[in-house]
Backbone as CSV, one residue per row, in Angstrom:
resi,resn,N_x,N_y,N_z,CA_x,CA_y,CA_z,C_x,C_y,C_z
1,UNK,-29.790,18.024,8.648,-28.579,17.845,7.864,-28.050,16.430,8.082
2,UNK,-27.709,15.671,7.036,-27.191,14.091,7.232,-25.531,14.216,6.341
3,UNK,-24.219,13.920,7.365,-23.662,14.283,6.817,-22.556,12.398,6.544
4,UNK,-22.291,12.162,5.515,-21.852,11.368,4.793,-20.529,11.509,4.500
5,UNK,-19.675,10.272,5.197,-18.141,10.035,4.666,-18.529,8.940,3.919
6,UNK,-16.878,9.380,3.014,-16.564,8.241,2.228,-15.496,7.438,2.874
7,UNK,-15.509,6.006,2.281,-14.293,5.393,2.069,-14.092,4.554,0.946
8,UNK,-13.253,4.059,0.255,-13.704,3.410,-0.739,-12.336,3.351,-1.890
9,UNK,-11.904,2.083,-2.650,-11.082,1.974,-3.240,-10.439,3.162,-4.532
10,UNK,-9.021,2.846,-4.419,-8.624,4.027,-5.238,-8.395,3.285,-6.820
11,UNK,-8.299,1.373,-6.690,-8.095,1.000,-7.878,-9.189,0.760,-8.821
12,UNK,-10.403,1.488,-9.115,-11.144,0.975,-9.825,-10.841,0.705,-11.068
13,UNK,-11.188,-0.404,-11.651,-11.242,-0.406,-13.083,-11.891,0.445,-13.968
14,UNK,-11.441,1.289,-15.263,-11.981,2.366,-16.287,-13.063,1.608,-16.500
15,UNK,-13.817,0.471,-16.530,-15.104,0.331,-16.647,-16.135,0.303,-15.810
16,UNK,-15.095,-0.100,-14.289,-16.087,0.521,-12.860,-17.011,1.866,-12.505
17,UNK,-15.972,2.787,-13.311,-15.852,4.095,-12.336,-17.585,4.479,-12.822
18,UNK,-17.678,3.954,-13.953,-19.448,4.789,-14.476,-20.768,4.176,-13.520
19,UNK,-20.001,3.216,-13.587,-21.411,2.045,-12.778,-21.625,2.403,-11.201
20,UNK,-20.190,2.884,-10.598,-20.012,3.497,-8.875,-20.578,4.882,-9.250
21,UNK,-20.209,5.367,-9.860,-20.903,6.718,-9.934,-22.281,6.790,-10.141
22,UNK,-22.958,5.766,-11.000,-24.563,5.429,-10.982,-24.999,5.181,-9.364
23,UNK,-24.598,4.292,-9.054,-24.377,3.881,-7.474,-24.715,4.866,-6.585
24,UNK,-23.651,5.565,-6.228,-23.469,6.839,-5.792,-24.589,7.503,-6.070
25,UNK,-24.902,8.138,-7.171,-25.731,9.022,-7.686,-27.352,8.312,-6.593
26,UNK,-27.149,7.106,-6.325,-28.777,6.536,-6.463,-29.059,6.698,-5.319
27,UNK,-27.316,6.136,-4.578,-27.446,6.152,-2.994,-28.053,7.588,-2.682
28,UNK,-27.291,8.363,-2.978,-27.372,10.194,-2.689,-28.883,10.559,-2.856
29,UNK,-29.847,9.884,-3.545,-30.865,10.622,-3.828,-32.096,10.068,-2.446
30,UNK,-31.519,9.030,-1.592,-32.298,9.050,-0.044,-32.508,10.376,0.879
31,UNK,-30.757,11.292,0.533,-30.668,12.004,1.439,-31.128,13.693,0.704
32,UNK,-31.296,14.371,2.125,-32.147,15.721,1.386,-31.205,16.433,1.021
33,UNK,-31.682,17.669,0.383,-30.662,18.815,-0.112,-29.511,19.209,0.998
34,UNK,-29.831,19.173,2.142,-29.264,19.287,2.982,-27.942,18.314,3.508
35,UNK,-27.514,18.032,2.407,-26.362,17.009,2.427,-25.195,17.263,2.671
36,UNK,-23.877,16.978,3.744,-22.109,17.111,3.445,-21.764,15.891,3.438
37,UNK,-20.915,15.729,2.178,-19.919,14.926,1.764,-18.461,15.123,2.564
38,UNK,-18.579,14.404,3.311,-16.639,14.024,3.781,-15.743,13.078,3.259
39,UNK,-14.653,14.098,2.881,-13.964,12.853,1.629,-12.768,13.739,1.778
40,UNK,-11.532,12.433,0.973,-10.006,12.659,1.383,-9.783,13.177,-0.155
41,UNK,-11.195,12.443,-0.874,-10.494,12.956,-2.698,-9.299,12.479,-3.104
42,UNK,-9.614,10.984,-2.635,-8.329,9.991,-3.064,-8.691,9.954,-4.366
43,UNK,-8.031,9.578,-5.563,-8.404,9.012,-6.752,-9.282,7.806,-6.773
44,UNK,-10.155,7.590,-7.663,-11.126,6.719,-7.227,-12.649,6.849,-6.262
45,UNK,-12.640,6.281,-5.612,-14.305,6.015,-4.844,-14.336,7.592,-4.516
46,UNK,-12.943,8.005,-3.404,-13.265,8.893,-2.809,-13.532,10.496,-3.287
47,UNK,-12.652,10.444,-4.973,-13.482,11.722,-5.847,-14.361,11.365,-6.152
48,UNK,-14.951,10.149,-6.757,-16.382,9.733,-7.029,-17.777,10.120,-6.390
49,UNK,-17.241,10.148,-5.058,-18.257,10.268,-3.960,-18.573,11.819,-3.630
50,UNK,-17.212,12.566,-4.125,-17.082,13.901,-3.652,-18.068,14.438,-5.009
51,UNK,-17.902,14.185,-6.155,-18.318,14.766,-7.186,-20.080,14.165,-7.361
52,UNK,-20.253,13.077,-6.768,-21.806,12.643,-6.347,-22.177,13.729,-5.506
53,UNK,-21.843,14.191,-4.702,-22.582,14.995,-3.191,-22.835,16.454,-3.890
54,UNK,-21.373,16.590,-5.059,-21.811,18.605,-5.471,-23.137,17.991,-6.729
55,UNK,-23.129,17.124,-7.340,-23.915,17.491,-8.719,-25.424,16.787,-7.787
56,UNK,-25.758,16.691,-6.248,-26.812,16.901,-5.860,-26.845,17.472,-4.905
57,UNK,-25.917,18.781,-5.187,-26.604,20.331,-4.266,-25.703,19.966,-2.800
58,UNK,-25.704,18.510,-2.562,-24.778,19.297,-1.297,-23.237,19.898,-1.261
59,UNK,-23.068,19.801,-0.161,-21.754,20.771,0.311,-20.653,19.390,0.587
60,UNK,-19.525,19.485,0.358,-18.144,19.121,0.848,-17.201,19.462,1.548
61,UNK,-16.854,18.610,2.417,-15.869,19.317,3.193,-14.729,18.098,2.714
62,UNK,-13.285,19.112,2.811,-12.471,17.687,2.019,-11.356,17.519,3.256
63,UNK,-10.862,16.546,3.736,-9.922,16.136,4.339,-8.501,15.862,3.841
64,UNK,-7.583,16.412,4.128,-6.202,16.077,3.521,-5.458,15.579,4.489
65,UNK,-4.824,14.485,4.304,-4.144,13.664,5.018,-2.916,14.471,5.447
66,UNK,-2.094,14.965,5.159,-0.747,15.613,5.341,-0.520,16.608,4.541
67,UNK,0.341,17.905,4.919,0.691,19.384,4.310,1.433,18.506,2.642
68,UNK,2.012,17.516,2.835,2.666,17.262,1.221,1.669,16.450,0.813
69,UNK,0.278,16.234,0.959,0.292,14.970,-0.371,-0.325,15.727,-1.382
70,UNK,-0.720,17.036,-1.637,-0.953,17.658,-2.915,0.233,17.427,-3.836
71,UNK,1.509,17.825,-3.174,2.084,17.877,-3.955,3.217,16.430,-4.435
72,UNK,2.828,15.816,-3.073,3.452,14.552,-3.758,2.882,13.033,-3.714
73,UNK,2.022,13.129,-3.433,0.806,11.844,-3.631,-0.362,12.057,-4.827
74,UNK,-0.708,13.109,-4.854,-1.409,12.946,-6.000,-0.663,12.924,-7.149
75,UNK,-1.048,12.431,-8.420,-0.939,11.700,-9.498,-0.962,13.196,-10.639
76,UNK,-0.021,13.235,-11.496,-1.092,14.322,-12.459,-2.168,13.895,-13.129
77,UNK,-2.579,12.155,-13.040,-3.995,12.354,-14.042,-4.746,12.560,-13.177
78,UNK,-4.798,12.807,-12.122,-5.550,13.047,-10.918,-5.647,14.519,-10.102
79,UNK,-4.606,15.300,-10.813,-4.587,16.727,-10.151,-5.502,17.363,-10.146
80,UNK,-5.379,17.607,-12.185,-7.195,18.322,-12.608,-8.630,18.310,-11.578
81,UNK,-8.869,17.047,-11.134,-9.728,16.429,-10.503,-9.982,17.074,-8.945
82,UNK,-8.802,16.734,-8.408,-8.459,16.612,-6.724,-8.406,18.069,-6.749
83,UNK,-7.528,19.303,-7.766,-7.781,20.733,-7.509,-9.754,21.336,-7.542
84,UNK,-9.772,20.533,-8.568,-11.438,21.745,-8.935,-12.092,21.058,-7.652
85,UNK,-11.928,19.563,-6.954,-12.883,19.606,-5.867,-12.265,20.060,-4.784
86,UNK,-11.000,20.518,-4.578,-10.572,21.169,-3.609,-11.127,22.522,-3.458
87,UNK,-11.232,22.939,-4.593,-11.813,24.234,-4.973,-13.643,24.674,-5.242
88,UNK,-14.080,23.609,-4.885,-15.484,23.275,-4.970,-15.866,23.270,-3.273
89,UNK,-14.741,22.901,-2.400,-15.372,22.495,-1.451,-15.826,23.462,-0.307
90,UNK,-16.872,23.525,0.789,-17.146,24.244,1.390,-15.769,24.349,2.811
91,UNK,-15.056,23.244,3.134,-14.550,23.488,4.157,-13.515,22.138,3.415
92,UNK,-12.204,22.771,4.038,-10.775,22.064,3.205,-10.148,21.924,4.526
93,UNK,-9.570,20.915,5.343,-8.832,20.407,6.734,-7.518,19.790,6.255
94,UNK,-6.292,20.480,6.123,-5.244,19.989,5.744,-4.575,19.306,7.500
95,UNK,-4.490,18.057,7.789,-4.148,17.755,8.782,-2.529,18.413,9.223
96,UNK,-2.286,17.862,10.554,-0.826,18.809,11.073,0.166,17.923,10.674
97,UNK,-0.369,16.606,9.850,1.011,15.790,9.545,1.834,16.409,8.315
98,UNK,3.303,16.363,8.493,4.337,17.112,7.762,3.730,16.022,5.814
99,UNK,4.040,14.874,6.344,4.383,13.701,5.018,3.245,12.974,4.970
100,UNK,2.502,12.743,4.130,1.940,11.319,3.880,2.310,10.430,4.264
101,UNK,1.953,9.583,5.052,2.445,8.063,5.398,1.171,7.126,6.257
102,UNK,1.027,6.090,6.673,0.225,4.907,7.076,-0.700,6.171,8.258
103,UNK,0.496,6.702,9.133,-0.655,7.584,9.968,-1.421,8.366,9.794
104,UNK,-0.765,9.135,8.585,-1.804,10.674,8.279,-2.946,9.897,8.044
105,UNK,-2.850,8.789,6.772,-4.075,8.124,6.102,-4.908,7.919,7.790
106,UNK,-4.493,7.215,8.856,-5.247,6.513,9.256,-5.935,7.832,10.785
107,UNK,-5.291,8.899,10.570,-5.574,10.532,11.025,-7.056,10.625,10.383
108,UNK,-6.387,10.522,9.021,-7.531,11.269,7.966,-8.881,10.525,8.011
109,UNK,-8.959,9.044,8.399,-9.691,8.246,8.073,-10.722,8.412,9.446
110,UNK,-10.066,7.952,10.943,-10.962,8.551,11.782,-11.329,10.152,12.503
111,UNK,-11.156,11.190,11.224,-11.043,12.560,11.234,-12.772,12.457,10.457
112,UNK,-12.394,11.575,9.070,-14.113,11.806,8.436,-15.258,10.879,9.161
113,UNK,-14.490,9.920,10.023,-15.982,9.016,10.917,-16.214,10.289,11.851
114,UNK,-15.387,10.652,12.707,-15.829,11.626,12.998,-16.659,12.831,13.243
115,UNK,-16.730,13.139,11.854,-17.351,14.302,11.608,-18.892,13.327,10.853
116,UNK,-19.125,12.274,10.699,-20.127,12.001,10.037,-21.071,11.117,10.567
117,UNK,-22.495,11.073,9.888,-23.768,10.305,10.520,-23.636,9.050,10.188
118,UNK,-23.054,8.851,8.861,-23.201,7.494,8.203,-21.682,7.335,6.995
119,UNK,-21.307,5.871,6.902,-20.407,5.751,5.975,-20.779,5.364,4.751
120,UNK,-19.938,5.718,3.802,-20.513,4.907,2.434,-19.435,4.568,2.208
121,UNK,-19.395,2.981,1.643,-18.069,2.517,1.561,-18.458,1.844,0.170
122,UNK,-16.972,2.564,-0.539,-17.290,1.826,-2.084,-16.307,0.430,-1.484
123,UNK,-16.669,-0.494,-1.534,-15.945,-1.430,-1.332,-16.304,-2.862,-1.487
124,UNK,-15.626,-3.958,-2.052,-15.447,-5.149,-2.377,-15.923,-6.096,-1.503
125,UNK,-15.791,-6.005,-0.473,-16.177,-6.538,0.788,-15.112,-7.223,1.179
126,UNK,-13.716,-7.476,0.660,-12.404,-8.140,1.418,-12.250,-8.229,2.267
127,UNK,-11.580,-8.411,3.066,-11.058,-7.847,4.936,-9.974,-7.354,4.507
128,UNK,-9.259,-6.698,5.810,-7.995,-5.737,6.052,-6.814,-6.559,5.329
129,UNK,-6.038,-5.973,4.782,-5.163,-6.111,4.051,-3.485,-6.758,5.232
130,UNK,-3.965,-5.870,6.322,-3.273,-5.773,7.099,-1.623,-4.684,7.719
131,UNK,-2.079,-3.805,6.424,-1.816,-2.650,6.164,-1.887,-1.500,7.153
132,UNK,-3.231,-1.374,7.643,-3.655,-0.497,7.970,-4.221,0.683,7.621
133,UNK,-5.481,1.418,8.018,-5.818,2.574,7.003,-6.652,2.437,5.743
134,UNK,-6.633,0.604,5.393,-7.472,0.790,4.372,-9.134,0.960,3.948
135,UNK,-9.841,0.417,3.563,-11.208,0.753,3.137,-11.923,-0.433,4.612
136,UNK,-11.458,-1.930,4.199,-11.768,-2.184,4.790,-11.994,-2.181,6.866
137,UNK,-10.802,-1.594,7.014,-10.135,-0.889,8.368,-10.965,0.204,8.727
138,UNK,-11.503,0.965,7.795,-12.058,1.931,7.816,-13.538,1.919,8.271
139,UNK,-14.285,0.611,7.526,-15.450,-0.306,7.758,-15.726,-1.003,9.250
140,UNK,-14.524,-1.496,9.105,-14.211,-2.292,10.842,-14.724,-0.763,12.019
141,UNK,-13.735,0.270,11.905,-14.046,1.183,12.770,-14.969,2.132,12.795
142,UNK,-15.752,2.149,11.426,-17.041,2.729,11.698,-18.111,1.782,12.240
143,UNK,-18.070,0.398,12.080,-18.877,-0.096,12.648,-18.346,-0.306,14.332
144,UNK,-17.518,-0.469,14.907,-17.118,-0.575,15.826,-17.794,0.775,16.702
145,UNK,-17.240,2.006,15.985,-17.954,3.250,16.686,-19.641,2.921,16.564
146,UNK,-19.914,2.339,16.146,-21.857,2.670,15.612,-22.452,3.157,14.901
147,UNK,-21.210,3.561,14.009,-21.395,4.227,12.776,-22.451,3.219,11.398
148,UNK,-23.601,3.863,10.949,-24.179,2.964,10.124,-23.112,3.161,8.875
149,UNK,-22.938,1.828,8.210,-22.248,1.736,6.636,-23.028,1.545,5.915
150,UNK,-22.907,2.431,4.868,-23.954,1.428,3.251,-22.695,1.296,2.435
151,UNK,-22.813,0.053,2.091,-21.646,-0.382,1.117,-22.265,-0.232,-0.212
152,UNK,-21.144,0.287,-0.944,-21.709,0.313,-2.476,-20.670,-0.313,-3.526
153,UNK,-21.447,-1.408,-3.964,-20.454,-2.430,-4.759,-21.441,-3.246,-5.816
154,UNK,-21.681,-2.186,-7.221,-22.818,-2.394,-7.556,-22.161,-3.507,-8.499
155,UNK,-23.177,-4.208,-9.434,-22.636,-5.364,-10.553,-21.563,-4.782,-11.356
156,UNK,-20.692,-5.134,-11.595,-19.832,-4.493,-12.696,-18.457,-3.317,-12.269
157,UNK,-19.043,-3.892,-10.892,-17.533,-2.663,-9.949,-16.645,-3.658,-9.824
158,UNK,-15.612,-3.530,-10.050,-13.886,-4.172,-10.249,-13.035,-3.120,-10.022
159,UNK,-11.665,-3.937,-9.823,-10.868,-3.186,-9.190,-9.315,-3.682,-9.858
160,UNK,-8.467,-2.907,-10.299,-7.589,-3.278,-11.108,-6.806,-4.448,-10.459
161,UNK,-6.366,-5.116,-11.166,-5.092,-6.273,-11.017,-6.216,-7.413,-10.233
């Protein structure tokens, strides 16, 4: 079993999202049937990645940052989405944080290195924002742990603004 987190931007551009999902799709086909996807099912990379792992047979387990961000971080063009893979997934970890905020994210983030063999990071290659918690932060500490990354940032992936 090879089990696979995501990390990966939530701003893609509407002309990105087909080309990461090709991506995705290509990366996914190294690993055997025997595949779990770990993902937060942010809008963007991280449903991308979740919906790559079910339409090749593997399993998901989804990570939720805090008891509110169903109901108040996700987006409604994003509900549709974030429910059916909530509802797709083999194992759902709603963390013990009350609110969404910089920690849950950064809970949630070394919750899926954690649990996984390898990262896939849809990502730009920037550095840390300085934020904290973000894609690139996320990169820093999987490699720091020894975690292998495959970055996926194919021609034609952009990111809004």
């Amino acid at each position: 079993m090879t089990t696979l987190a995501v990390t990966g931007h939530m701003d893609l551009t509407e002309d990105a999202v087909p080309v990461v999902r090709a991506a995705l799709a290509g990366l996914l086909t190294k690993y055997s049937s025997d595949l779990v996807g770990v993902s937060c099912i942010a809008k963007g990379a991280d449903s991308l990645f979740a919906e790559a792992v079910l339409a090749a047979g593997g399993r998901l387990t989804v990570v939720i940052p805090s008891q509110d961000y169903r109901q108040n971080k996700v987006k409604p063009d994003h509900a549709p989405v974030f429910d059916r893979l909530v509802g797709a997934a083999e194992d759902v970890l709603v963390l013990s944080h009350e609110t969404a905020h910089r920690g849950a994210y950064e809970a949630a983030n070394a919750e899926l290195l954690r649990r996984a063999d390898r990262l896939v990071a849809v990502w730009d290659g920037c550095p840390p924002s300085g934020k904290g918690g973000g894609t690139a932060d996320t990169v820093e500490a999987a490699l720091a742990a020894g975690l292998p990354v495959d970055v996926v940032w194919p021609e034609g992936a952009a990111r809004k603004g």
